[in-house]
mmCIF file of the N, C-alpha and C atoms, coordinates in Angstrom:
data_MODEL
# 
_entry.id   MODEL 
# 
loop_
_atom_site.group_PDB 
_atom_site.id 
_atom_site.type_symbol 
_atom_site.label_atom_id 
_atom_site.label_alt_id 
_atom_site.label_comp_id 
_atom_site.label_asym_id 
_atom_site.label_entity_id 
_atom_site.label_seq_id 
_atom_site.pdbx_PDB_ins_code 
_atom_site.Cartn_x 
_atom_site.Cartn_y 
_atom_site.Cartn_z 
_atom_site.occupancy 
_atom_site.B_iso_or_equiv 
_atom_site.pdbx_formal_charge 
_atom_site.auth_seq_id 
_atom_site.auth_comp_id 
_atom_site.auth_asym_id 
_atom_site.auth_atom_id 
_atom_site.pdbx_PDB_model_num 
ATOM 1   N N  . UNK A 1 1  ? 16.767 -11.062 20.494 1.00 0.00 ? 1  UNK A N  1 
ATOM 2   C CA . UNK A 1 1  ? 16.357 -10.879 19.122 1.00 0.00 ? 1  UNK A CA 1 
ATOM 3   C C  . UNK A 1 1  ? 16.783 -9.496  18.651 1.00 0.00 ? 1  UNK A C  1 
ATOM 4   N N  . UNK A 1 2  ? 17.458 -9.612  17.305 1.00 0.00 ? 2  UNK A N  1 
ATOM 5   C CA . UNK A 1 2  ? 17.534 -8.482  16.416 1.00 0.00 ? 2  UNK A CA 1 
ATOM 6   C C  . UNK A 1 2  ? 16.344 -7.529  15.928 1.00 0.00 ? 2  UNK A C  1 
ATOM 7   N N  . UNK A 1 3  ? 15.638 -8.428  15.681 1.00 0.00 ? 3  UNK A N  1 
ATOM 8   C CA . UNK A 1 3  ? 14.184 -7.569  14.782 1.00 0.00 ? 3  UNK A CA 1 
ATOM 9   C C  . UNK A 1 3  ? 13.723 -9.276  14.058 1.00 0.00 ? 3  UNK A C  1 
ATOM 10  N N  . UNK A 1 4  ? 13.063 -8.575  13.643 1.00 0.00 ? 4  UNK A N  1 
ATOM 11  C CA . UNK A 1 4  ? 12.445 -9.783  12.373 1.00 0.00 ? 4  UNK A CA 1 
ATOM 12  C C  . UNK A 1 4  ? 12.326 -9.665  10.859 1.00 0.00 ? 4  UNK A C  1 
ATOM 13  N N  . UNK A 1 5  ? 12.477 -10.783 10.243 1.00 0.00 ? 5  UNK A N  1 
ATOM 14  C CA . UNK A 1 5  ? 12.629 -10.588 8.722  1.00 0.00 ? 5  UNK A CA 1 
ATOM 15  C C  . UNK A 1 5  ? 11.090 -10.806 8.633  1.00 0.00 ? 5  UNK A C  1 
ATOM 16  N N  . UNK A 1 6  ? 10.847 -9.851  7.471  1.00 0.00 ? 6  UNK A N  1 
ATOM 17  C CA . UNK A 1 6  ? 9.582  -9.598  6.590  1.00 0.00 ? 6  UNK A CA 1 
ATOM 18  C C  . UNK A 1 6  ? 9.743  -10.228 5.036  1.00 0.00 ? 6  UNK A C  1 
ATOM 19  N N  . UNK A 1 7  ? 9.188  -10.833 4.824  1.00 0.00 ? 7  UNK A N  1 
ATOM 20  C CA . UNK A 1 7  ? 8.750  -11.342 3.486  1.00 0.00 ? 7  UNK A CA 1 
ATOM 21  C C  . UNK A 1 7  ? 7.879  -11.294 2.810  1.00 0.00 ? 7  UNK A C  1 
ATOM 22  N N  . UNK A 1 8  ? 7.899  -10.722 1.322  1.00 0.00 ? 8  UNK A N  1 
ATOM 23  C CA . UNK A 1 8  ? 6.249  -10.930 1.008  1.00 0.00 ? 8  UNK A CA 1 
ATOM 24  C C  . UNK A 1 8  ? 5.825  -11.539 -0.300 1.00 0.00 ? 8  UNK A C  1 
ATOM 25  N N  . UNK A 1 9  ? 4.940  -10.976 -0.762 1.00 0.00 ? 9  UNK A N  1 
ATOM 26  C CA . UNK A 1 9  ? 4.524  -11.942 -2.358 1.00 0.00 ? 9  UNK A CA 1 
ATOM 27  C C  . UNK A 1 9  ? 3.246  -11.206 -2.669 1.00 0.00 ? 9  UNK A C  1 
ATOM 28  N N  . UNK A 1 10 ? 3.592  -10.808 -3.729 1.00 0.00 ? 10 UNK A N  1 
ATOM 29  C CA . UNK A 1 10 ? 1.603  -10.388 -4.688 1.00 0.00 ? 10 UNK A CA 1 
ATOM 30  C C  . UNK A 1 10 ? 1.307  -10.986 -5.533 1.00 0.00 ? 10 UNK A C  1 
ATOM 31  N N  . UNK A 1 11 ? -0.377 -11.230 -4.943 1.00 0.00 ? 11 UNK A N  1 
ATOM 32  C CA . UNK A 1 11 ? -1.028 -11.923 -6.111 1.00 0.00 ? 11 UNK A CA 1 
ATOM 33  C C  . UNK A 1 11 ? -2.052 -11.340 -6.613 1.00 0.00 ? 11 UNK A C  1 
ATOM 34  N N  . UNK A 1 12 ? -2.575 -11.735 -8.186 1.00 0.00 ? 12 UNK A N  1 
ATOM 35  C CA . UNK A 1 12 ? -3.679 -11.017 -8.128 1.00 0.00 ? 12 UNK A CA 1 
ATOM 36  C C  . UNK A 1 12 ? -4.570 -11.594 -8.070 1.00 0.00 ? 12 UNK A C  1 
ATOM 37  N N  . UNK A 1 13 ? -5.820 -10.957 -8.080 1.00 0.00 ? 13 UNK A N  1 
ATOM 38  C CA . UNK A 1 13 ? -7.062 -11.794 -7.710 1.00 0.00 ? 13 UNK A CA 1 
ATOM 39  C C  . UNK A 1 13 ? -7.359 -12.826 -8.520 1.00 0.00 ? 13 UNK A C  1 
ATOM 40  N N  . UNK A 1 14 ? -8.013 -13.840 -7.686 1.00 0.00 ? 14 UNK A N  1 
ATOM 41  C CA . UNK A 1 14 ? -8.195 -15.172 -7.732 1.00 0.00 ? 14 UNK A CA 1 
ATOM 42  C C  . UNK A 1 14 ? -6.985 -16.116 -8.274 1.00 0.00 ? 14 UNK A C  1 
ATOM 43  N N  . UNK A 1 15 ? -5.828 -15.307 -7.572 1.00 0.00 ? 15 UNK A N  1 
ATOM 44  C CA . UNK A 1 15 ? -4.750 -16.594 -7.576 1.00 0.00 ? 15 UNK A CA 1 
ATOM 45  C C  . UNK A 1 15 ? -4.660 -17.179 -6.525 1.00 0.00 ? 15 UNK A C  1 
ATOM 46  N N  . UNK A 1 16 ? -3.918 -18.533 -6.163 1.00 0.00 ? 16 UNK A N  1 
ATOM 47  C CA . UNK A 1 16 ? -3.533 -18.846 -4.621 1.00 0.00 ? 16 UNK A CA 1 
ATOM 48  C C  . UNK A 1 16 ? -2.351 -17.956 -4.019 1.00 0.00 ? 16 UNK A C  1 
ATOM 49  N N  . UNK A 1 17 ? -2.404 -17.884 -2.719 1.00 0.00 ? 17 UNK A N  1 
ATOM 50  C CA . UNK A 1 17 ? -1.622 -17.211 -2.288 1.00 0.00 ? 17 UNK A CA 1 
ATOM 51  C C  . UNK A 1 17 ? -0.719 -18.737 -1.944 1.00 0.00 ? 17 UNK A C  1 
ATOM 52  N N  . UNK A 1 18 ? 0.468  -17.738 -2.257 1.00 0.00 ? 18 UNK A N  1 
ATOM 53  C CA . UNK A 1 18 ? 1.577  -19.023 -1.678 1.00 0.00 ? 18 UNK A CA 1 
ATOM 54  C C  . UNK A 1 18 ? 1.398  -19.795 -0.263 1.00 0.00 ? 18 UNK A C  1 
ATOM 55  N N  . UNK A 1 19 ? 2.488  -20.716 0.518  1.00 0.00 ? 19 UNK A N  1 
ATOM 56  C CA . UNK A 1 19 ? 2.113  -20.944 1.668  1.00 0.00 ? 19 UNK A CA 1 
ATOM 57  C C  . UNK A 1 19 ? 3.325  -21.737 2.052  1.00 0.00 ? 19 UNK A C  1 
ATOM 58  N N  . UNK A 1 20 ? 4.759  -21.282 0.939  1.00 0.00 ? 20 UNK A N  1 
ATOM 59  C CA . UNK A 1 20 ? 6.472  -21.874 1.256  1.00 0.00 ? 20 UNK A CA 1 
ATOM 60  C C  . UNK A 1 20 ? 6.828  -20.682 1.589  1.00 0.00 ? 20 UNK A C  1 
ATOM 61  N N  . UNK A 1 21 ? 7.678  -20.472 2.012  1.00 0.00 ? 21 UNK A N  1 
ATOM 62  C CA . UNK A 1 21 ? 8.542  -19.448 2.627  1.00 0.00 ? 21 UNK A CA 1 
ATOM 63  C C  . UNK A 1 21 ? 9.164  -19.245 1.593  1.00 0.00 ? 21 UNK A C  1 
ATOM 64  N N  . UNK A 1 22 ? 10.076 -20.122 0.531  1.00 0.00 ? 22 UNK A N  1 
ATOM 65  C CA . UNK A 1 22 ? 10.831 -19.781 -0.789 1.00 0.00 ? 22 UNK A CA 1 
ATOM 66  C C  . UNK A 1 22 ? 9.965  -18.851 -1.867 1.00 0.00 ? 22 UNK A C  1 
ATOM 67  N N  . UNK A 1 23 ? 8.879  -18.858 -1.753 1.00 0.00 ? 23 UNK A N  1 
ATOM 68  C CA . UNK A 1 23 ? 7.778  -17.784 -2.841 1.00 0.00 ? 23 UNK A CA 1 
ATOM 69  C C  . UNK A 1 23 ? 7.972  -16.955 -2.306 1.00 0.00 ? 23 UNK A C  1 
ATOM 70  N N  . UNK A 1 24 ? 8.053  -16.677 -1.057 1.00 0.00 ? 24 UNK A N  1 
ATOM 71  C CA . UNK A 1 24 ? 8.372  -15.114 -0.678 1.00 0.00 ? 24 UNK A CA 1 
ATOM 72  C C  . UNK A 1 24 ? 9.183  -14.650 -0.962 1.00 0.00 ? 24 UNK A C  1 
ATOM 73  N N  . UNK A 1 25 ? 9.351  -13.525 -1.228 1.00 0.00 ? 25 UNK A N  1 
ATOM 74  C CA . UNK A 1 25 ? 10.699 -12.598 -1.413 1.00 0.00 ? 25 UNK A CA 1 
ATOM 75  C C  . UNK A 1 25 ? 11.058 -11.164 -0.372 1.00 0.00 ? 25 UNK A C  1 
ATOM 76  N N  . UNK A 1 26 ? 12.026 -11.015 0.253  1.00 0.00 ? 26 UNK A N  1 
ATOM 77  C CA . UNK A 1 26 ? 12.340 -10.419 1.525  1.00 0.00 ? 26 UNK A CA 1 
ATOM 78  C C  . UNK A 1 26 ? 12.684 -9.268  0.751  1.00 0.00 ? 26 UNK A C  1 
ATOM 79  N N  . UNK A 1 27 ? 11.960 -8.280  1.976  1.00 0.00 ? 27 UNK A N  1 
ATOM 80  C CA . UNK A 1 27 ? 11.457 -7.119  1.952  1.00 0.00 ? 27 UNK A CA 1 
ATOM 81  C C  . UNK A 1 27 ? 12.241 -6.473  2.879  1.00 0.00 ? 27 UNK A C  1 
ATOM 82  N N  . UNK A 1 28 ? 12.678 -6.862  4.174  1.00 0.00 ? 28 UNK A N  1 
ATOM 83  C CA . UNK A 1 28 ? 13.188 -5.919  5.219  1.00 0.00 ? 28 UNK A CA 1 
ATOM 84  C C  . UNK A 1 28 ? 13.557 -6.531  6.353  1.00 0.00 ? 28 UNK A C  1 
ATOM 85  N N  . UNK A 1 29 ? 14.656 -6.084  7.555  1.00 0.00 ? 29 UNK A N  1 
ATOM 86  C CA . UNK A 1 29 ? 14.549 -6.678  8.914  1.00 0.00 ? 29 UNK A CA 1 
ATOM 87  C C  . UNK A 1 29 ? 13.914 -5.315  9.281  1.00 0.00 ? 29 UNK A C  1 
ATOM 88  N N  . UNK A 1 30 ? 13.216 -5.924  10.477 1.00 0.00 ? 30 UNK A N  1 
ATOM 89  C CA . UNK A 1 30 ? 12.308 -4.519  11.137 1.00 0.00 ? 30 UNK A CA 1 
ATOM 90  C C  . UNK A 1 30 ? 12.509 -4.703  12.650 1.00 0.00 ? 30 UNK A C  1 
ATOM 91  N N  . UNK A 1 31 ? 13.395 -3.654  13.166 1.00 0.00 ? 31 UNK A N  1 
ATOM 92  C CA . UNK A 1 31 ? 13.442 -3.622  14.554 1.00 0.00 ? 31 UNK A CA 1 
ATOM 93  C C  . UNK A 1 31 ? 12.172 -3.006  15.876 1.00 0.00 ? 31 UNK A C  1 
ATOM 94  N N  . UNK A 1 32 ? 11.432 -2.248  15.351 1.00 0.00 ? 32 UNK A N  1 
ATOM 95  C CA . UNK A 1 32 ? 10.757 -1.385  15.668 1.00 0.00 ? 32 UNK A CA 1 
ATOM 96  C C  . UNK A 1 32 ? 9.054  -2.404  15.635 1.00 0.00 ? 32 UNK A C  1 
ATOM 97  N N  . UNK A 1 33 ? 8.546  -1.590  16.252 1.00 0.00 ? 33 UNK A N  1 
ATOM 98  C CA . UNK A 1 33 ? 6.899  -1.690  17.168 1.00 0.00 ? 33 UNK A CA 1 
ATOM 99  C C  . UNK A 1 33 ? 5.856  -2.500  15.436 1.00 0.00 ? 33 UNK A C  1 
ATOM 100 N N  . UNK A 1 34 ? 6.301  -1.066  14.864 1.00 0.00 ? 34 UNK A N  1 
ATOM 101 C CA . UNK A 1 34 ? 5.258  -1.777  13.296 1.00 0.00 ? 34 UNK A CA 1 
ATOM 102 C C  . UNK A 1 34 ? 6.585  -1.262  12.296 1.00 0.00 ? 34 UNK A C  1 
ATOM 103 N N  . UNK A 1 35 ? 5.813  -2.032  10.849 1.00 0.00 ? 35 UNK A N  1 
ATOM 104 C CA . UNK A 1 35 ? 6.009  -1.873  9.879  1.00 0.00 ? 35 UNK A CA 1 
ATOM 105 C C  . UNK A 1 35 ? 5.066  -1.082  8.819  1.00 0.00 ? 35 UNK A C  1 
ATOM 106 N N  . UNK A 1 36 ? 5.483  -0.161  7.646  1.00 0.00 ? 36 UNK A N  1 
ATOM 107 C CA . UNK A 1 36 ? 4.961  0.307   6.818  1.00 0.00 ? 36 UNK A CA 1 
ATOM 108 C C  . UNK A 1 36 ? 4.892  -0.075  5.904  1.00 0.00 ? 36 UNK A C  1 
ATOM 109 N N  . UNK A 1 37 ? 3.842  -0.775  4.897  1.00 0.00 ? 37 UNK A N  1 
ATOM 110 C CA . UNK A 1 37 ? 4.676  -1.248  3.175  1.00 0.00 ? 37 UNK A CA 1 
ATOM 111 C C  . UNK A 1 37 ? 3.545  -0.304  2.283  1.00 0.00 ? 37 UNK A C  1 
ATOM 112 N N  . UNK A 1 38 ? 4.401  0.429   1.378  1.00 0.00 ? 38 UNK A N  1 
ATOM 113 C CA . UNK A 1 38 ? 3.063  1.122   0.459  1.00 0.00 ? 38 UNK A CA 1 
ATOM 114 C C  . UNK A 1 38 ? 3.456  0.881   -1.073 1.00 0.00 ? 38 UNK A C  1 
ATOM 115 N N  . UNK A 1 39 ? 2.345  1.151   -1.428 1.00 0.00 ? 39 UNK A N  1 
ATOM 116 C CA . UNK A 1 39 ? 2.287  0.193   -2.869 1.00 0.00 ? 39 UNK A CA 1 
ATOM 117 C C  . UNK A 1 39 ? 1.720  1.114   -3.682 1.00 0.00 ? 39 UNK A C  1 
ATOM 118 N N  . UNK A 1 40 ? 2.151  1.607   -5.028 1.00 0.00 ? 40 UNK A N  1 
ATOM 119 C CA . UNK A 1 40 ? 1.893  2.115   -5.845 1.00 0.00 ? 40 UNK A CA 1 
ATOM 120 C C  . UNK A 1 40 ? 0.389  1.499   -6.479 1.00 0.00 ? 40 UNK A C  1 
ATOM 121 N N  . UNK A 1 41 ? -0.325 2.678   -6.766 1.00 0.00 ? 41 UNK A N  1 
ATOM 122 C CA . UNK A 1 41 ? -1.568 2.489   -7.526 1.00 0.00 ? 41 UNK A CA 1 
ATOM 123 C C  . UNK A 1 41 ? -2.183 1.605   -8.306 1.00 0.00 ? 41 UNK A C  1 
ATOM 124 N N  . UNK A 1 42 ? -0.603 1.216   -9.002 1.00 0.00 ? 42 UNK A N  1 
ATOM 125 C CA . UNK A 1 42 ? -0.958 0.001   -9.918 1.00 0.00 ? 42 UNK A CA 1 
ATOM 126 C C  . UNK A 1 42 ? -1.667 -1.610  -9.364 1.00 0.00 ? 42 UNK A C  1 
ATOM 127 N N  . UNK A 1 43 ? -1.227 -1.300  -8.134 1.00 0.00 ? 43 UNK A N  1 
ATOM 128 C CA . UNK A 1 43 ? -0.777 -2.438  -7.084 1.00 0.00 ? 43 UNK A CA 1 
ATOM 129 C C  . UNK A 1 43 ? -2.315 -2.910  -7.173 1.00 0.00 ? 43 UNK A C  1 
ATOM 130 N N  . UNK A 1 44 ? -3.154 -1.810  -6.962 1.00 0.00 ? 44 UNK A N  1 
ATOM 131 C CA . UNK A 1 44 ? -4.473 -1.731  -6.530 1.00 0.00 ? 44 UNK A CA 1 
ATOM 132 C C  . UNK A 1 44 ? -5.513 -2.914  -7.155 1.00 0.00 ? 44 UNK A C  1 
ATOM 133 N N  . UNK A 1 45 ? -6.092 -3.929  -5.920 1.00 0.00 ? 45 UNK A N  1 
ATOM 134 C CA . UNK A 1 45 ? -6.702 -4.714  -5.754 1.00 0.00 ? 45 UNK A CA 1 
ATOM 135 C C  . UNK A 1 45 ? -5.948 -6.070  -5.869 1.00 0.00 ? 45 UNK A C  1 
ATOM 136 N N  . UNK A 1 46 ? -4.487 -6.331  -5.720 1.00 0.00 ? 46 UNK A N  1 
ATOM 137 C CA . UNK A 1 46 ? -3.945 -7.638  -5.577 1.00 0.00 ? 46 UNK A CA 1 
ATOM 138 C C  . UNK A 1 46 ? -3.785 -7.522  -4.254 1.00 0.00 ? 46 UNK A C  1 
ATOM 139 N N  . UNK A 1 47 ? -3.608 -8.809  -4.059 1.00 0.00 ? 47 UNK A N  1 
ATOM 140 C CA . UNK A 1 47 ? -3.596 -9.441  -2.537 1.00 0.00 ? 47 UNK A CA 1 
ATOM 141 C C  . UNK A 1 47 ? -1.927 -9.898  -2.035 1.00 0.00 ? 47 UNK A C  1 
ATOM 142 N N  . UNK A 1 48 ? -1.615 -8.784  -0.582 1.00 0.00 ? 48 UNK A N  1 
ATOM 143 C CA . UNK A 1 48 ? -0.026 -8.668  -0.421 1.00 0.00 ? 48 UNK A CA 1 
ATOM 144 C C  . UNK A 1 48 ? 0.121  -9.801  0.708  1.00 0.00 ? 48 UNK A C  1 
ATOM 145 N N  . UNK A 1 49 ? 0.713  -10.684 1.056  1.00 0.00 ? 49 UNK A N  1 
ATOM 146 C CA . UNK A 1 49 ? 0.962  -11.572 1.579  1.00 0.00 ? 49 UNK A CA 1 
ATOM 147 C C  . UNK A 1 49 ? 2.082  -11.728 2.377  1.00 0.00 ? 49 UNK A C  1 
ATOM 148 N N  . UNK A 1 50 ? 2.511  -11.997 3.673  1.00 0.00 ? 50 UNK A N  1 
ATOM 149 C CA . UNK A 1 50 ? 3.617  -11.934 4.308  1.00 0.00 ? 50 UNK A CA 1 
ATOM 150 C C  . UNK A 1 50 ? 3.474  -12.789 5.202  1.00 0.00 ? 50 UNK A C  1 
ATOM 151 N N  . UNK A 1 51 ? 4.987  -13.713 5.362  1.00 0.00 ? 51 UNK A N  1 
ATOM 152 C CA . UNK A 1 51 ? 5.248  -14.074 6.186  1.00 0.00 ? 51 UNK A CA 1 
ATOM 153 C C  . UNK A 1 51 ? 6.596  -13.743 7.108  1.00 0.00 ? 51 UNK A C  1 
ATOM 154 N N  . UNK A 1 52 ? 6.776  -14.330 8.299  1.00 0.00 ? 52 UNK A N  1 
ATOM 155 C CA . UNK A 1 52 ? 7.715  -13.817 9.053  1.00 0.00 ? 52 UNK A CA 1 
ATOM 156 C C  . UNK A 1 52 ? 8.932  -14.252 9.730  1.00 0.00 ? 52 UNK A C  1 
ATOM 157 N N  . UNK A 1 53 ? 10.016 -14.209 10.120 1.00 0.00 ? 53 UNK A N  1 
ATOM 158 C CA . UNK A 1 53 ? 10.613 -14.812 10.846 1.00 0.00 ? 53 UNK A CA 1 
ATOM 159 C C  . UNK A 1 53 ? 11.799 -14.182 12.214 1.00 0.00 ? 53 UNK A C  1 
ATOM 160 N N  . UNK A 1 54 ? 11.233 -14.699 13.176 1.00 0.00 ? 54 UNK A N  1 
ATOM 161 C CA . UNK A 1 54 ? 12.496 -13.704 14.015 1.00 0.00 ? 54 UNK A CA 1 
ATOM 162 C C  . UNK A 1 54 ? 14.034 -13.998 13.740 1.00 0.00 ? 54 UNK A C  1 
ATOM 163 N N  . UNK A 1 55 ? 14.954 -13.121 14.310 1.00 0.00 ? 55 UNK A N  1 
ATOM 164 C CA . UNK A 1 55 ? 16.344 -13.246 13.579 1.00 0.00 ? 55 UNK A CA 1 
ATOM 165 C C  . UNK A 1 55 ? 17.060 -12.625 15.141 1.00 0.00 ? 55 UNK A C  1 
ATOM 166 N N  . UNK A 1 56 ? 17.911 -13.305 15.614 1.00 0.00 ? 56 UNK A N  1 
ATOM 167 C CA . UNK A 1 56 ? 18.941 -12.961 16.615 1.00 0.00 ? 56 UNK A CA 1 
ATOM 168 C C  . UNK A 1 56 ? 20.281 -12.715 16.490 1.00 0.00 ? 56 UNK A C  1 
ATOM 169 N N  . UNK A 1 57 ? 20.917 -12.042 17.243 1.00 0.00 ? 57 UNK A N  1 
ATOM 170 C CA . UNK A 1 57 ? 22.111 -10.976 16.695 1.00 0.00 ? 57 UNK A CA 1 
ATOM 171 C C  . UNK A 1 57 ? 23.289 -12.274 16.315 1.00 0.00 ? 57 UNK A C  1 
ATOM 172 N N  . UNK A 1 58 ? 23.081 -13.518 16.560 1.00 0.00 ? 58 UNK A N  1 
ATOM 173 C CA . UNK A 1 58 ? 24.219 -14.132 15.815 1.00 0.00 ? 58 UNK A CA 1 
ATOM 174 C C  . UNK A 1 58 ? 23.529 -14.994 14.096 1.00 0.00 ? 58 UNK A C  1 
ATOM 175 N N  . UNK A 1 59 ? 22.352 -14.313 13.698 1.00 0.00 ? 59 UNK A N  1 
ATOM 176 C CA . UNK A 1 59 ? 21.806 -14.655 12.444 1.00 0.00 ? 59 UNK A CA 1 
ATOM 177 C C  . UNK A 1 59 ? 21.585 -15.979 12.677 1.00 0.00 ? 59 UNK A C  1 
ATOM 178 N N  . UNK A 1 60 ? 20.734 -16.435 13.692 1.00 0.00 ? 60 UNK A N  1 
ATOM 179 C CA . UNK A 1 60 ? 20.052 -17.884 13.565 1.00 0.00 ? 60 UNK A CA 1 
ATOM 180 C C  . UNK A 1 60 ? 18.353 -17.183 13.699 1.00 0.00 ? 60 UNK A C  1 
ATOM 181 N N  . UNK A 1 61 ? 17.825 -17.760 12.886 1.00 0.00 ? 61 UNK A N  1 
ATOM 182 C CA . UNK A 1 61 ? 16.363 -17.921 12.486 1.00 0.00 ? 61 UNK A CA 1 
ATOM 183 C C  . UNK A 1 61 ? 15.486 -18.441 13.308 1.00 0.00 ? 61 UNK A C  1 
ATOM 184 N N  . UNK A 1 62 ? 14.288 -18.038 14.137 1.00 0.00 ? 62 UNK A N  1 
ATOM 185 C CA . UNK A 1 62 ? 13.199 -18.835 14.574 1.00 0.00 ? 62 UNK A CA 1 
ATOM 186 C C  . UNK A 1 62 ? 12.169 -19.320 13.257 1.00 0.00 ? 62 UNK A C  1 
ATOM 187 N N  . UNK A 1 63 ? 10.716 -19.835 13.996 1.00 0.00 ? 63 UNK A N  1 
ATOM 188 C CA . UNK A 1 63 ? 10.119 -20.669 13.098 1.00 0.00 ? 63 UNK A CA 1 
ATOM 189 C C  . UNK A 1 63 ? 9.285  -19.259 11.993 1.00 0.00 ? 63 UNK A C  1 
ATOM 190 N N  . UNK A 1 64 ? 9.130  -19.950 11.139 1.00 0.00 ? 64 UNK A N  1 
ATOM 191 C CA . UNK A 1 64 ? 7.938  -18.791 10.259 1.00 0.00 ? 64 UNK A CA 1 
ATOM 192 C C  . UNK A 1 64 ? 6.805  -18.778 11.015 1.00 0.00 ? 64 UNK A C  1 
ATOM 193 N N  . UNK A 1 65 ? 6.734  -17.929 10.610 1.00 0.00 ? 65 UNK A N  1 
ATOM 194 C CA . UNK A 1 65 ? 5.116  -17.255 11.020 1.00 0.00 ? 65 UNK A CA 1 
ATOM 195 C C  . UNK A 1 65 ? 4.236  -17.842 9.801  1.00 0.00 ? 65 UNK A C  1 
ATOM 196 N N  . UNK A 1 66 ? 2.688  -17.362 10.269 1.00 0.00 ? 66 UNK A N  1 
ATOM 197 C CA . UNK A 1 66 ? 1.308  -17.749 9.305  1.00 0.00 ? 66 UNK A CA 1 
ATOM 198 C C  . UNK A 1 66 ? 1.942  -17.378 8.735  1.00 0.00 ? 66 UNK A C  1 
ATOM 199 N N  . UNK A 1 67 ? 1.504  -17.473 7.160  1.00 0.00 ? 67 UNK A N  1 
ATOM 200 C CA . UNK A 1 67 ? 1.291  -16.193 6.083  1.00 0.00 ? 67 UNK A CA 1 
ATOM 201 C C  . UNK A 1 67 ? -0.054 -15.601 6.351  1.00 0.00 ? 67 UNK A C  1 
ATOM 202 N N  . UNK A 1 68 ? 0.264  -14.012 6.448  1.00 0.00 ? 68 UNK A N  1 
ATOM 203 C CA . UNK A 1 68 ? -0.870 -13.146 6.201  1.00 0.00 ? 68 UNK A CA 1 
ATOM 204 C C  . UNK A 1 68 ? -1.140 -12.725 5.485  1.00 0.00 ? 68 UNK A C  1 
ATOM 205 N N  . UNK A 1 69 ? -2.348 -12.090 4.545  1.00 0.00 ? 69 UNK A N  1 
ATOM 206 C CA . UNK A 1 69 ? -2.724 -11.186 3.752  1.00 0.00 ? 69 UNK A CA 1 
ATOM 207 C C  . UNK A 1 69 ? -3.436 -10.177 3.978  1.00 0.00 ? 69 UNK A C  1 
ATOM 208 N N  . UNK A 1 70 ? -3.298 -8.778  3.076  1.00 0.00 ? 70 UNK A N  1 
ATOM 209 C CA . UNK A 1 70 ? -4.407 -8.282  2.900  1.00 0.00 ? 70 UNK A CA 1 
ATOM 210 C C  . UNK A 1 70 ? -4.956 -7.693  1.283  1.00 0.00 ? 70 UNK A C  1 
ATOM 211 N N  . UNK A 1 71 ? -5.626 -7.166  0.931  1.00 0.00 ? 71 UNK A N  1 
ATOM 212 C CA . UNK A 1 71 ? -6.084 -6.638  0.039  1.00 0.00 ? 71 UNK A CA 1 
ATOM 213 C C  . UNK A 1 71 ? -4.945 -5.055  -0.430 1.00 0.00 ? 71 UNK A C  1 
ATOM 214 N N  . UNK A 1 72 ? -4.641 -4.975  -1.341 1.00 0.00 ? 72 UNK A N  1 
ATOM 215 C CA . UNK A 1 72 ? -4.098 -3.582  -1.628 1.00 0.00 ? 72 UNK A CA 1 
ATOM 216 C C  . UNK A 1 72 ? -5.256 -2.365  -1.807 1.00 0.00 ? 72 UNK A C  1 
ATOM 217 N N  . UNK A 1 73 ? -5.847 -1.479  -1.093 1.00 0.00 ? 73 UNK A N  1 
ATOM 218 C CA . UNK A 1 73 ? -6.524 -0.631  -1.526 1.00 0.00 ? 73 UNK A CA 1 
ATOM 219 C C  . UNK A 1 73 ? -6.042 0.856   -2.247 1.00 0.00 ? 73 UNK A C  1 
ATOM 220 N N  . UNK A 1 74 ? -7.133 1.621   -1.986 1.00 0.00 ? 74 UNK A N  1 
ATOM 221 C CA . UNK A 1 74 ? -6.805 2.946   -2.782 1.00 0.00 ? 74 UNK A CA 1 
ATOM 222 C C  . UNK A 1 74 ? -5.733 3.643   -2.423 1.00 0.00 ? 74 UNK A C  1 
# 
């Protein structure tokens, strides 16, 4: 494996969070231990959502991951 693709999606409160992989919109490959995502102020109190997928050095795709969320705070 290369790293993994990151995808994500914001919603705001009391919307559904997606749960297709096509609502997401890609954010990054990430080779490394963690990831960072920071979100401007405005962001504050929608719900950031990600799902995942591993990626190997000849660009074939494993399965998605959950979608996760969390809350955007201060």
């Amino acid at each position: 494996m290369i790293g993994i693709e990151i995808f994500s999606v914001l919603t705001a409160v009391g919307r559904d969070i997606p749960s297709k992989p096509l609502a997401f919109t890609f954010v990054a490959v990430d080779t490394a231990a963690s990831y960072f995502a920071g979100y401007p102020g405005t962001e504050r109190g929608k719900t950031a959502s990600y799902i995942l997928c591993w990626i190997n050095s000849r660009g074939e795709k494993g399965p998605w991951s959950e979608v996760f969320s969390a809350t955007i705070g201060v």
